[in-house]
Every structure is written in structure tokens, then in C-alpha cells.
C-alpha positions in Angstrom: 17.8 -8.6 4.7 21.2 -8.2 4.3 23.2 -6.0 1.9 27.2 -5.5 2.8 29.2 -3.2 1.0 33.1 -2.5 1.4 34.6 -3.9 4.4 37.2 -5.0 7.1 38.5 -8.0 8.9 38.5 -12.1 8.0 34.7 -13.3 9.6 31.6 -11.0 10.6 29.1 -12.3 12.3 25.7 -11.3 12.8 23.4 -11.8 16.3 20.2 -11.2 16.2 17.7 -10.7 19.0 14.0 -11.3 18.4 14.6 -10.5 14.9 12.8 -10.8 11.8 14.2 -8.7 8.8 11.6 -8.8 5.6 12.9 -9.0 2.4 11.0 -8.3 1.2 -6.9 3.9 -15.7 -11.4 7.4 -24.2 -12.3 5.4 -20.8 -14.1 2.3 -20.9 -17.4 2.4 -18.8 -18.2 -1.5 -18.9 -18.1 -4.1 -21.4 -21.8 -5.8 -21.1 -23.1 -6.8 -24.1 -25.3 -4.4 -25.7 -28.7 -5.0 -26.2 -30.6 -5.0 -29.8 -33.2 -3.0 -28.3 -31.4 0.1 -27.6 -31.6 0.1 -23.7 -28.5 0.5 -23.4 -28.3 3.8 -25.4 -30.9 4.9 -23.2 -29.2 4.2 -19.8 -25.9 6.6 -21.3 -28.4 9.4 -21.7 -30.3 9.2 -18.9 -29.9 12.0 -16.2 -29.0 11.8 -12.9 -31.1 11.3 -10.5 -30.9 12.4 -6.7 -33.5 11.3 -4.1 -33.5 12.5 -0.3 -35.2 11.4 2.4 -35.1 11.1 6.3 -32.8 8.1 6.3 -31.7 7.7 2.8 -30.0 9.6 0.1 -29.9 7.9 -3.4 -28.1 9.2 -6.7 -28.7 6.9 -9.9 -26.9 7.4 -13.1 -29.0 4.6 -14.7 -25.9 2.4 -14.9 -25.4 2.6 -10.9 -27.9 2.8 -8.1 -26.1 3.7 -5.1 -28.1 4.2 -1.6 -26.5 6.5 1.0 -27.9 6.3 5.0 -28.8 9.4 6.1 -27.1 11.6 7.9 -24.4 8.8 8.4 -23.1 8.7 5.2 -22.5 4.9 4.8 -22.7 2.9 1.4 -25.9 1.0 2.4 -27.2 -0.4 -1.1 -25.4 -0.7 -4.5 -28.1 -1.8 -7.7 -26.6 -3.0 -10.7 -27.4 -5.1 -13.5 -30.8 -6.8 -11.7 -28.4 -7.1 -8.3 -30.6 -5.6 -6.1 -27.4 -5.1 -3.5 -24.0 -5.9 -4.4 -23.4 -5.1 -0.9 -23.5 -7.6 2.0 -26.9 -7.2 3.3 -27.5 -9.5 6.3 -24.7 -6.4 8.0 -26.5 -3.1 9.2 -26.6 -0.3 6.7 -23.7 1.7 8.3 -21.4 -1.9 8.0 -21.5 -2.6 4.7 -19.6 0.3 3.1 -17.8 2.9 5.2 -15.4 4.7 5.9 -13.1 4.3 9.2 -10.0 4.9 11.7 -8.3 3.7 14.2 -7.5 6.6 16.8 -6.1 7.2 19.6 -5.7 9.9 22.2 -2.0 9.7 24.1 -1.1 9.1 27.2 -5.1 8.2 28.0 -6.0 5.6 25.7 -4.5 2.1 26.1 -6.2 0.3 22.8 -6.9 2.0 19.6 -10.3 3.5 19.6 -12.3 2.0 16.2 -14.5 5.0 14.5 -16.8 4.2 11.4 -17.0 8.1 10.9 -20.4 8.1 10.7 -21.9 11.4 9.9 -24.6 13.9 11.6 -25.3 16.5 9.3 -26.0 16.1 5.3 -25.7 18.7 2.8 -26.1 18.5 -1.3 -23.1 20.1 -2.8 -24.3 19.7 -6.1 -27.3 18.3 -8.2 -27.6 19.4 -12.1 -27.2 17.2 -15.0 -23.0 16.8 -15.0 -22.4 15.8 -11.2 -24.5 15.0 -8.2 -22.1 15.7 -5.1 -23.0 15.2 -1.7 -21.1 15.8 1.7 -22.1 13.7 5.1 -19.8 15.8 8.0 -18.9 14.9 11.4 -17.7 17.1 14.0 -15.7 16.9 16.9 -17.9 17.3 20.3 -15.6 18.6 23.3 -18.2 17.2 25.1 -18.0 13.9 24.3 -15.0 12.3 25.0 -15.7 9.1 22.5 -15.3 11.9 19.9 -12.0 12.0 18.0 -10.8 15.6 17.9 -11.4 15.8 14.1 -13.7 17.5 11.5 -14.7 14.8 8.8 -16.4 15.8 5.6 -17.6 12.3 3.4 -17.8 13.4 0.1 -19.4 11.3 -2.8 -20.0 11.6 -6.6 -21.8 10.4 -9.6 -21.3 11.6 -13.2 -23.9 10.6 -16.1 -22.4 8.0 -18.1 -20.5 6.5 -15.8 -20.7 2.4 -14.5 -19.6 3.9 -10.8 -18.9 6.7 -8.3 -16.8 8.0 -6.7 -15.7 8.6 -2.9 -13.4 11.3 -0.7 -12.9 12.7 2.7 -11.1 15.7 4.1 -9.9 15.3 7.5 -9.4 18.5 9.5 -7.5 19.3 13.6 -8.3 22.4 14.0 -5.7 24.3 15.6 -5.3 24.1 19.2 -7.7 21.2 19.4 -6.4 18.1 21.6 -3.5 15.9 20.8 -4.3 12.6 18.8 -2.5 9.7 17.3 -4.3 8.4 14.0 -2.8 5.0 13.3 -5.0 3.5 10.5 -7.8 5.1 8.1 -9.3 3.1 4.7 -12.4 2.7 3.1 -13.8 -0.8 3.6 -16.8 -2.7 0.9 -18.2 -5.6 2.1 -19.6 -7.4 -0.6 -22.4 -10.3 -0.7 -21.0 -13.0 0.2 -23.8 -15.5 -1.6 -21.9 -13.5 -4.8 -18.5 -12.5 -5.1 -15.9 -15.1 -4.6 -13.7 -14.8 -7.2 -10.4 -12.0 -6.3 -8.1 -10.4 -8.2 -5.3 -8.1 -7.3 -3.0 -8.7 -10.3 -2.3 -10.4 -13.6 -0.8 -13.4 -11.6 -2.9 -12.9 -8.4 -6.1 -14.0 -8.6 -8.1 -17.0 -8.0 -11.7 -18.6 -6.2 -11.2 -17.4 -2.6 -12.8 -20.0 0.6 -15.6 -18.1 2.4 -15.2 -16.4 5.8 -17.2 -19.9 7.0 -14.1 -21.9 5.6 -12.1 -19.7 7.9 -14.8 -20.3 10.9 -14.4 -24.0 10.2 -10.5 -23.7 9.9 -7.2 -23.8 12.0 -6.1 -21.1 13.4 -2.2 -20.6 13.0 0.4 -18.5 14.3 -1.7 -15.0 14.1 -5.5 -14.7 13.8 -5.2 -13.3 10.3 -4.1 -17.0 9.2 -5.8 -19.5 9.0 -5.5 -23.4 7.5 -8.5 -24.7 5.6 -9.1 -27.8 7.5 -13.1 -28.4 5.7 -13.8 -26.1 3.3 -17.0 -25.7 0.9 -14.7 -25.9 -2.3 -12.4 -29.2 -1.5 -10.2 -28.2 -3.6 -8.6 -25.7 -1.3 -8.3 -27.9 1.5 -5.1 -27.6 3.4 -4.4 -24.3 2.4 -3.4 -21.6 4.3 -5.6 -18.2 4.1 -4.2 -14.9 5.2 -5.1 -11.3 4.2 -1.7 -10.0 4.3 -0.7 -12.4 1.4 -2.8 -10.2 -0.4 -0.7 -6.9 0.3 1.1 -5.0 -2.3 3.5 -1.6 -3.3 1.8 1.4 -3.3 2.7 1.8 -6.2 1.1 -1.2 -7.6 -2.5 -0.9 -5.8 -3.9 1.1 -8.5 -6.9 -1.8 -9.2 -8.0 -5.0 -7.4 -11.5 -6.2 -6.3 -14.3 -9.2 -6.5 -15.9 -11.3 -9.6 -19.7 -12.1 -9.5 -19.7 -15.5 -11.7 -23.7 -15.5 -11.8 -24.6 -12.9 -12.9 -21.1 -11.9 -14.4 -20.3 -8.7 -12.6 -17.3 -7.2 -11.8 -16.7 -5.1 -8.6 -13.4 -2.7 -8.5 -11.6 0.0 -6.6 -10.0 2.2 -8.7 -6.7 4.2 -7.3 -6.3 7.0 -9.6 -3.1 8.6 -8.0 -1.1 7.3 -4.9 -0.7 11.3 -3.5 -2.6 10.7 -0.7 -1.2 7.5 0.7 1.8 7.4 2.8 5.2 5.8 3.1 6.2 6.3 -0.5 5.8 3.8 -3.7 7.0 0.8 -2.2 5.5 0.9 1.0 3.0 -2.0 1.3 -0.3 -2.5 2.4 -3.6 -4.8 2.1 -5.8 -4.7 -1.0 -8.9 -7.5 -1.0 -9.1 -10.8 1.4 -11.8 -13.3 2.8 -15.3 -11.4 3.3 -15.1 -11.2 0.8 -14.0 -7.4 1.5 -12.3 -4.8 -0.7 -10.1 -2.2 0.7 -9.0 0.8 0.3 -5.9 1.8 2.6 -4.7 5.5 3.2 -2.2 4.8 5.7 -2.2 2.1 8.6 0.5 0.9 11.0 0.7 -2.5 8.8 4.1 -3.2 8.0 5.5 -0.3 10.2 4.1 -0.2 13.4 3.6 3.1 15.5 6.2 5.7 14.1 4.1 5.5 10.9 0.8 7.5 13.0 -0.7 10.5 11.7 0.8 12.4 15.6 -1.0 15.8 15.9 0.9 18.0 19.0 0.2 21.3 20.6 -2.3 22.3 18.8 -1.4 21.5 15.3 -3.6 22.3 12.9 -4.0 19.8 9.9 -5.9 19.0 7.3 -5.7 16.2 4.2 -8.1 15.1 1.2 -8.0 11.3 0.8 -9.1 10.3 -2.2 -11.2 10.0 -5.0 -11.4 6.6 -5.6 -13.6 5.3 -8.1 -15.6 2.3 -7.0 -16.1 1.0 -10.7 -18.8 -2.3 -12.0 -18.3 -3.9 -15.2 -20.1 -6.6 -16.7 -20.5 -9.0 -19.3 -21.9 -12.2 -20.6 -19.5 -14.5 -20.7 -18.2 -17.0 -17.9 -14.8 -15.8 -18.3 -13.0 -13.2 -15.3 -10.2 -12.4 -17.9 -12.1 -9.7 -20.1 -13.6 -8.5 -17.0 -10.4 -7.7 -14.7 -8.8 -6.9 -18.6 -11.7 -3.6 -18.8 -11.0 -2.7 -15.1 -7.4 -2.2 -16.0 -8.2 -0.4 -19.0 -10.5 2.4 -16.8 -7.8 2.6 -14.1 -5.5 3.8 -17.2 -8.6 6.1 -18.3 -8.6 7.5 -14.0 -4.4 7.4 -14.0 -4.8 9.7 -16.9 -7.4 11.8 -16.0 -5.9 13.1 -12.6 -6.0 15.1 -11.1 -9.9 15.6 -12.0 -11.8 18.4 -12.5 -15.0 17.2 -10.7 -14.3 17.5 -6.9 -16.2 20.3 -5.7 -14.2 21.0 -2.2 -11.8 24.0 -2.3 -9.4 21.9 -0.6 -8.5 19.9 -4.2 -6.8 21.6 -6.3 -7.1 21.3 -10.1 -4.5 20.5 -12.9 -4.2 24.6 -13.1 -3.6 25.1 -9.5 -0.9 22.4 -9.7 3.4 22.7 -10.5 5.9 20.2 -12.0 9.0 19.7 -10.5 11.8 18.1 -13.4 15.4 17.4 -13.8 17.8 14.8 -14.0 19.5 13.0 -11.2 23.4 11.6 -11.6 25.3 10.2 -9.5 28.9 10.7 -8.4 30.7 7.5 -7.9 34.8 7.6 -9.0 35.0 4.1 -7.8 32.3 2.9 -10.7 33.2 5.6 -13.5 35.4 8.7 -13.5 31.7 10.4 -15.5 29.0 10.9 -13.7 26.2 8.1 -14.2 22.7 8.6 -14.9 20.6 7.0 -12.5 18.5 5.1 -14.2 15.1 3.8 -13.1 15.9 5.5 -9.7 12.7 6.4 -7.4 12.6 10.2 -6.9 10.2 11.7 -5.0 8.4 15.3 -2.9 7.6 14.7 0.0 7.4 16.4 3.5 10.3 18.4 4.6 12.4 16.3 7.3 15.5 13.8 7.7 16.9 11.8 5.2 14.0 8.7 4.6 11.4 10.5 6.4 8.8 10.2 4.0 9.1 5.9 4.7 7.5 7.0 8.0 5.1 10.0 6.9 1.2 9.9 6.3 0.5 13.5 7.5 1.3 15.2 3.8 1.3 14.6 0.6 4.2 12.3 -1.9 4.6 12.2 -5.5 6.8 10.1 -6.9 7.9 8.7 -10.3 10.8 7.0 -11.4 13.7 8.6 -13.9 13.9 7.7 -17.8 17.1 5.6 -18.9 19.5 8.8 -18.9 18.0 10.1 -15.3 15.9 12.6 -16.2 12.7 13.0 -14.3 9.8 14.7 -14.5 6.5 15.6 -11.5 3.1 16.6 -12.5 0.2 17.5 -10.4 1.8 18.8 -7.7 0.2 20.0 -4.6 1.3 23.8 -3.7 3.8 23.9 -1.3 7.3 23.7 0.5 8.7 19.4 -0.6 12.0 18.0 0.1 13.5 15.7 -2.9 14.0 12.8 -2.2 15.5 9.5 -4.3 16.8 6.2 -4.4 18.8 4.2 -7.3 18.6 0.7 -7.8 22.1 -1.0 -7.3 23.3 1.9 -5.3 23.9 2.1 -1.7 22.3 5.0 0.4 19.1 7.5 -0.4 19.6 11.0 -2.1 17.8 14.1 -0.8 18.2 17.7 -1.9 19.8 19.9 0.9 17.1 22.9 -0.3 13.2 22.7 0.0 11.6 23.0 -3.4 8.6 25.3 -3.3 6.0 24.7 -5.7 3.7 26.9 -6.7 0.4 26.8 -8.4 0.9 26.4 -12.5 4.6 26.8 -12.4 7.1 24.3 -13.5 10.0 24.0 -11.3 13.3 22.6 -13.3 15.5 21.8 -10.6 18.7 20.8 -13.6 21.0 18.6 -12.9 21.4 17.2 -9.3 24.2 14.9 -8.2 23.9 12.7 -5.7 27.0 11.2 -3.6 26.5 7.7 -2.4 28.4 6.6 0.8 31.4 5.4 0.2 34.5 5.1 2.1 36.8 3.3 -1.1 36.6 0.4 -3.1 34.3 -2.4 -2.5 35.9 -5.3 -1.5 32.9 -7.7 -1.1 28.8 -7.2 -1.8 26.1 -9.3 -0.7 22.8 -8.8 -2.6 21.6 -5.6 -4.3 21.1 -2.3 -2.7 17.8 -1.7 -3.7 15.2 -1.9 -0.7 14.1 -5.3 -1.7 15.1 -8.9 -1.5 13.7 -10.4 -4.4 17.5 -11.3 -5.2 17.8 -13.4 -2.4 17.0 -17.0 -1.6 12.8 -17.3 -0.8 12.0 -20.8 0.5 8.9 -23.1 -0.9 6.4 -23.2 2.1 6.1 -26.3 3.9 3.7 -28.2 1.8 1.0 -29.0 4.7 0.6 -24.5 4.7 0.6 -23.8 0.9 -1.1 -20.9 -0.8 -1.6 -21.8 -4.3 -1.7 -18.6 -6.0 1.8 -17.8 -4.8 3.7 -20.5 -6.0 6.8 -19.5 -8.3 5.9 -16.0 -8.0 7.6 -13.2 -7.6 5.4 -12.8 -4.1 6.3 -15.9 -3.0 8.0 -14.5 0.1 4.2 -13.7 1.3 4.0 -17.3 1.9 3.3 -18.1 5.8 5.3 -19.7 7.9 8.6 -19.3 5.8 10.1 -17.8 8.8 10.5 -21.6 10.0 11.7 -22.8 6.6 15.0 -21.2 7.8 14.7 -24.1 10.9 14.5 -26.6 8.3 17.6 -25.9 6.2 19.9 -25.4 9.4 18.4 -27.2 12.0 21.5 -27.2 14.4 24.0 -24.4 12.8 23.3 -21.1 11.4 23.6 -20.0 8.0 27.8 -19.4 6.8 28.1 -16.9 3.6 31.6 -17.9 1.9 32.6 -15.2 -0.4 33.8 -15.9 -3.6 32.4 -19.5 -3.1 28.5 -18.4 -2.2 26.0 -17.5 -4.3 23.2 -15.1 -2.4 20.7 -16.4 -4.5 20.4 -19.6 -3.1 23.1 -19.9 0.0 21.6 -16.6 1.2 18.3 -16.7 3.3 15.9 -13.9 2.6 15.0 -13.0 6.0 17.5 -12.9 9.0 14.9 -14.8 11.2 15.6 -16.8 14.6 15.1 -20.7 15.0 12.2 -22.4 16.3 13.3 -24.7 19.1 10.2 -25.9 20.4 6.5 -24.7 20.7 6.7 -21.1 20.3 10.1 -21.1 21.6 12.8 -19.3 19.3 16.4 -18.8 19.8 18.4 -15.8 18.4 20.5 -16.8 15.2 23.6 -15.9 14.4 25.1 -15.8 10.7 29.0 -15.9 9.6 30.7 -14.1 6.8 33.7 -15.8 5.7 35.8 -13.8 3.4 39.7 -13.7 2.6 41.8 -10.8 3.3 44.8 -10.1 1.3 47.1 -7.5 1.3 45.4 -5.5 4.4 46.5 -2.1 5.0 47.1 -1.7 8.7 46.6 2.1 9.2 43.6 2.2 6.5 39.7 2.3 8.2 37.5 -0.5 6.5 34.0 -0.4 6.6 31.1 -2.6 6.9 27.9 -1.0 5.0 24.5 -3.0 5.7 20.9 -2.1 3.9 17.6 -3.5 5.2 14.9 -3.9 3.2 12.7 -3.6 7.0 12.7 -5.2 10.7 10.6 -5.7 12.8 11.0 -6.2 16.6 15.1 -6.5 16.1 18.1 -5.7 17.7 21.3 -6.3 14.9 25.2 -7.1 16.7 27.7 -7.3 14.5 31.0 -8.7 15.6 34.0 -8.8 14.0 36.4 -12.0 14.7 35.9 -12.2 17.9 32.5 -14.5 18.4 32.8 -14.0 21.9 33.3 -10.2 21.9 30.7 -8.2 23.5 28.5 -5.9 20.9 
């Protein structure tokens, strides 16, 4: 994606090489129908119930069942209303629910080394009539060199009452301990696949989903991930194209997503309180539910960004970071409808959103509300070319995160972010704050460049930081002459393509995530076949003359030429001795090299 601000010359034009630019929880406990016999007054007060043996550890709350291998620590069985196991259970115990990363050590491994964490020591945290904690830890062997150099402590926790539990880990390099590159770690649910079929991951996302036979049975496109339903069990699906990433979303908006049981009616959800945790900031994107039918909860992964994203511990760095809780949640009712069900899942994820940070983690590494600061103020922005005042930035992202370079927290998963976005007249306010040393960081829609406060903010346990006003310059050189698009790390303004019909996913059509289409990269073939794209200012429109991704043109099988795109614009009036500039945003790349020439076609970049 392109975005050009203020500028020089009569044509640009724009090489690329192997390029593709994307442009990107009163709660509610579960809305069964209540029995006329009372039953369901006597699950509420039921106490909880904890059960150990040599290979199992099982709390029960009397709404939720949930069986724990032992010492591993996996999510082997989940019981709820007369489902026996909501998990998948033709997988082994330690497959069905777990925990996991993707490590690697540098310089000596080649390939990611895959790690289920699975545990060697349990302890009971906690066992009384409010909470049932328990902790499943790993720890690194120096003998073993299959071990990754981390301390792991699986933490999980039922509350009476409650139609769920919930799950966390600490992670912990001890100082001095070997270096190690962490590229991925989530917490994966593999439901039954006899049950669930039904996904939602939003109001407008959701929909019957083909079985991982339908992808057995399919055609295998362009990456493994996607696949075309060539004979599937549901005909009505049938040349389709199924891919997991069409199922990512924004941090920001992975707060609830999960499965539908229509027989019996049961809901199955993961529950994202808060996104402090998670890395990359609020609009960094990753993969929610897919094909399995599987549920997922991503920490941090290399999706979407690739290696500089790695958790990379050096020299001996100590470390150490609580993902998590996440509440895995079960609803049910007795209807036929998933509305009311993915309608009450929404409403608890308000009821979690709300409640954060909680009170019941036992590990001293979680600090309450009271151990917490808030950071406010108001961000304005200094622009004399837009207003001689300066202008509240309105609905801008602002953000702590990890000291470091302007944008550094798109690339960091080692600390902690908390973000929100400013009210109509800038003014911002940060609760729940981790103690420690944050840069602020910021963005405002419509205006080129990121802000960041030249001063760490130190926050400090139940203390509230006002940091007053804070003015932020963009870059700017003079006037603008010419814009294409809107500075805003997107490129929802610019022109998405339909698929091609033959590789269609339904539940993306006219929709706002229609860019998560597949193959759209070769719609851009199609509309210029021979010659590449020419943007005529003051006759163009981006939103339809301006292609969405800067992509190359297939050619042949699997053969792509670099494309080149032109920027026509008059000049009038020029002043010889003044410096233009050329300003261009991208929403991401990946794999690209970006020439711009100016005139000259033939000039060397």
C-alpha cells in the first residue's frame, strides 16, 4: 500500500521486486434454560471439587468438568451439559488441549523446534471453596539438549459459579542461561470434530465450516494452509476456498471467537480479557479459530511479520512474562439458534473486559488493580499547514510499550503494551498498568508519521501518571501538493478486488475483510494484463483506480514479473531552488524491495 504525501517532479514511478505490500466481557455464566426442578440452583451452589491422582488432576465446579493429565498439564477431558468430552478424543490426552512454542536456539538449529510444554512436576496452589488453582511446571535440563532454556509454570483455575476456567503461564530465562529465539507460543483446543462445526469470530464472520476430511479430499492451492473444496460432506460449499488465515483478526478485535455444538446446543469460547500480553500492538493481526475444528489462542507468532517479531534472549538475559488468563467459557441453550449463543459469549467477554485485571491469579508475578498506575493526557497535534491551533487528535492509537525506536513496539513480544484510543478532543486515559519504565507511543488517523514521547514514563504501583498536554509534530516538509489514500496503517480506503469466482469464500463477500480473500494477488493480472497500473491525479480516484496491494504479475505457472506503477501529476509554478518531497506509508511488506524513480523510467534506483 501506498500513501504519498507532498511531492516533486511530473511522473513517479514505482518498481517493485518480489513484492507484496498488504493493505491491509453482573456477568452472564450461560443462558441454558433453567430447569423446574431446581437443578440448576443446585449446580450454582455446589463447591468445588478437586480430585488427584497419578495421571489425572480433575477440578469440577458442577457447571464444568475439566480433566488435567498429570504431571503434563494438558486439557485432556472437558464434561458439560451430558458431553462427556467436548474435546477431540480419538487425539492423545496431551493433543487435545495445550499449550505450545515454536523455539529455536541460534546459530544451531536450522527448523523451529515444536514444544507442547508438557509438564514434570504438579503442585496445588490452592483448593478451598472460592478458587481451585493448580500449577503443572517445566524446567529447563542443561542436560538435555531437546530442552528449551526456559522455566514454564501452567497455571489453571476454577471459581464456583462459573460455566468455565481459566488458563496462564509464566515463562522465565533465567539469567545467564543460553541464547534462544522464541518465534510462536498460543494455546491450542481441539474440539470433537463429530460436534462443533459451526465458527464464529465476529458479528459478520461466522458460518458452518467443511471438516478437516473436506480439506483431505480438497485441492491444494498456492500454500498448504489453502485449500479448494473439490467434494465436500456439505455440497453446498463446494468450490470454495478454505484457509485459516482468512480467519485472522486485530488484536484489538480478538477479544471472543470459538465453535457452536448444534446437537446438543453448546457453545465453546475463548475469552481475551485484556490484549497486555500479546505483542505487536492493537492492530497487529493474528489467527483466531479454523478447520479442526481448532480454537486458538495466539500470544505472539511470526504470522504476518516474520523473524524480527521473535521473542530473542542474548547474553544471558534474564526474562520473564505472564500470558494470560484467558477464560475458556461454555454456554448453552435450547434452541437451534447460534445467535443468542455467540450474543451471551459477547456479553461475558464485556463482564472479563471489565473485570481486569482480576483478583484471582495466585502467582506473585500478576499484579492486581492496587499494584497497577494510569498513565493520562491529551495528545495535539502541531500542523500550521492544516490549522494555525493545535488539533486534537482524535480517535488516535496511543500506547506504553517497551522503551526503543520510534515503531518498536510493531516488532516487540518480549514486554508488555497497553493501548487505548483518545476521546473526540484527544484526551486519553491507561489503566491497569504494569509497573515499570514505557515509552509513549501514538498514531492519528489521517496523519502521516507515528508520535513517541522523547522521555520514558515510569509507572509505579497505584500512582496515576498525568503526562498534560503532549504535541506531536508530524513530518512535514510544506504544503501537500498531492495525497494518495489515507495515512492510517490500513487500506481499507483502497480498491479490494472480488475473488475469482472459481476460489470464493463466502463469508467474506462485501465485507470489510474482503481483502483476506485468496488469490487476490492475481486479480491485479486480470485488470492489467499487459500494462501496469497509471494513478492520474486530479482525474483518479484511489478507491477504485487504486489497487490495494502493490503485487507483481503472474506470467505463467508460478512465474511473476516485477510491476511497475506510474504517477501522473501536473506541475505548475515549480520553484527551482525549493526541495520537494515524496512521503510514502505502508500498511506492511513482505519479501519487497521498493525503487522509486522520478522521470527518468530508465534511471537507475
Amino acid at each position: 500500500m501506498w500513501k504519498m504525501v507532498s511531492k516533486i517532479g511530473s511522473n513517479v514511478q514505482c518498481r517493485d521486486f518480489l513484492a507484496f505490500l498488504m493493505f491491509f466481557f453482573a456477568s452472564v455464566y450461560a443462558i441454558r434454560s433453567i430447569p423446574t426442578n431446581g437443578t440448576e440452583d443446585l449446580k450454582s451452589s455446589t463447591p468445588l471439587r478437586l480430585d488427584i491422582t497419578d495421571t489425572h488432576v480433575v477440578m469440577d465446579n458442577g457447571f464444568i468438568k475439566v480433566t488435567l493429565s498429570n504431571p503434563t498439564g494438558a486439557i485432556a477431558e472437558i464434561q458439560y451439559q451430558g458431553i462427556d468430552n467436548v474435546l477431540e478424543y480419538s487425539f492423545k490426552e496431551t493433543n487435545r488441549g495445550y499449550w505450545d512454542i515454536v523455539w529455536t536456539r541460534p546459530g544451531i538449529d536450522d527448523n523451529g523446534n515444536f514444544d507442547t510444554l508438557q509438564g514434570t512436576h504438579f503442585r496445588v496452589i490452592t483448593s478451598d471453596e472460592n478458587q481451585i488453582e493448580v500449577s503443572f511446571t517445566k524446567d529447563y535440563d542443561r542436560e538435555d539438549p531437546s530442552s528449551v532454556p526456559l522455566n514454564i509454570d501452567k497455571r489453571y483455575v476454577m471459581l464456583p459459579g462459573r460455566s468455565g476456567f481459566y488458563t496462564y503461564a509464566i515463562y522465565q530465562h533465567i539469567e545467564g542461561w543460553p541464547d534462544v529465539d522464541i518465534g510462536q507460543t498460543r494455546l491450542a483446543i481441539k474440539l470433537q470434530r463429530a460436534l462443533f462445526n459451526y465458527m464464529a469470530i465476529s458479528d459478520e464472520i461466522q458460518r458452518e465450516m467443511p471438516s478437516d476430511n473436506d480439506r483431505s479430499s480438497g485441492r491444494t492451492l498456492d500454500y498448504k494452509e489453502a485449500v479448494l473444496l473439490t467434494n465436500p460432506s456439505n455440497p453446498n460449499m463446494r468450490g470454495e476456498v478454505d484457509d485459516k488465515y482468512q480467519y485472522s483478526l486485530e488484536n484489538k478485535d480478538i477479544k471472543v471467537h470459538g465453535w457452536i455444538c448444534r446437537s446438543p446446543h453448546v457453545g465453546f469460547w475463548i475469552i481475551t480479557g485484556a490484549n497486555e500480553f500479546r505483542g505487536g500492538g492493537p492492530i497487529r493481526q493474528d489467527l483466531t479459530s479454523h478447520v479442526g475444528p481448532t480454537a486458538l489462542s495466539m500470544f505472539f507468532s511470526g504470522h504476518y511479520a516474520g523473524y524480527n517479531y521473535d521473542v530473542s534472549l542474548r547474553n544471558g538475559e534474564a526474562w520473564k512474562k505472564v500470558f494470560g488468563p484467558v477464560f475458556i467459557y461454555l454456554n448453552s441453550d435450547q434452541g437451534d439458534d447460534p445467535k443468542p449463543l455467540w450474543e451471551n459469549a459477547k456479553d461475558e467477554m464485556v463482564a472479563e473486559t471489565k473485570s481486569w485485571p482480576y483478583t484471582f491469579p495466585k502467582s506473585e508475578d500478576y499484579p492486581t488493580a492496587s499494584q497497577r498506575g494510569t498513565v493520562t493526557g491529551r495528545l495535539l497535534i502541531r500542523d500550521r499547514y492544516l490549522s494555525e491551533d493545535l488539533i486534537p487528535a482524535k480517535s488516535a492509537y496511543i500506547g506504553l510499550a517497551p522503551p526503543g525506536s520510534d515503531g518498536h513496539w510493531q516488532e516487540d513480544a518480549k514486554g508488555y503494551q497497553f493501548w487505548t484510543q483518545t476521546d473526540d478532543n484527544g484526551y486519553f486515559r491507561i489503566t491497569a498498568v504494569r509497573p515499570g519504565n514505557y515509552n509513549l507511543y501514538g498514531w492519528a488517523p489521517g496523519i502521516l508519521g507515528d508520535y513517541k514521547n522523547k522521555d520514558d514514563v515510569t509507572i509505579r504501583p497505584g500512582e496515576e501518571t498525568s503526562l498534560g498536554e503532549i504535541e506531536f509534530d508530524p513530518p512535514r516538509n510544506g504544503p501537500t501538493i498531492w495525497e494518495i489514500g489515507v495515512p492510517d496503517r490500513k487500506a481499507a480506503e483502497f480498491f479490494v478486488p472480488d475473488p475469482a469466482p472459481e476460489l470464493m469464500n463466502y463469508a467474506l463477500i462485501n465485507h470489510t475483510e474482503k481483502f483476506r480473500q485468496y488469490g487476490l494477488w492475481d486479480r491485479y493480472t486480470d485488470l492489467y494484463p499487459s500494462q501496469d497500473l497509471v494513478y492520474r491525479v486530479g482525474e483518479s480516484d484511489y478507491r477504485k483506480d487504486w489497487f490495494f496491494a502493490h503485487v507483481n504479475r503472474k506470467v505463467g505457472d508460478n512465474t511473476y514479473e516485477p510491476t511497475t506503477w506510474r504517477i501522473s501529476f501536473p506541475v505548475q509554478n515549480v520553484n527551482q531552488t525549493a526541495t520537494y518531497t515524496l512521503r510514502i506509508a505502508l500498511a506492511a511488506t513482505t519479501l519487497t524491495r521498493i525503487d522509486v524513480l522520478i522521470n527518468d523510467p530508465n534511471a537507475h534506483p
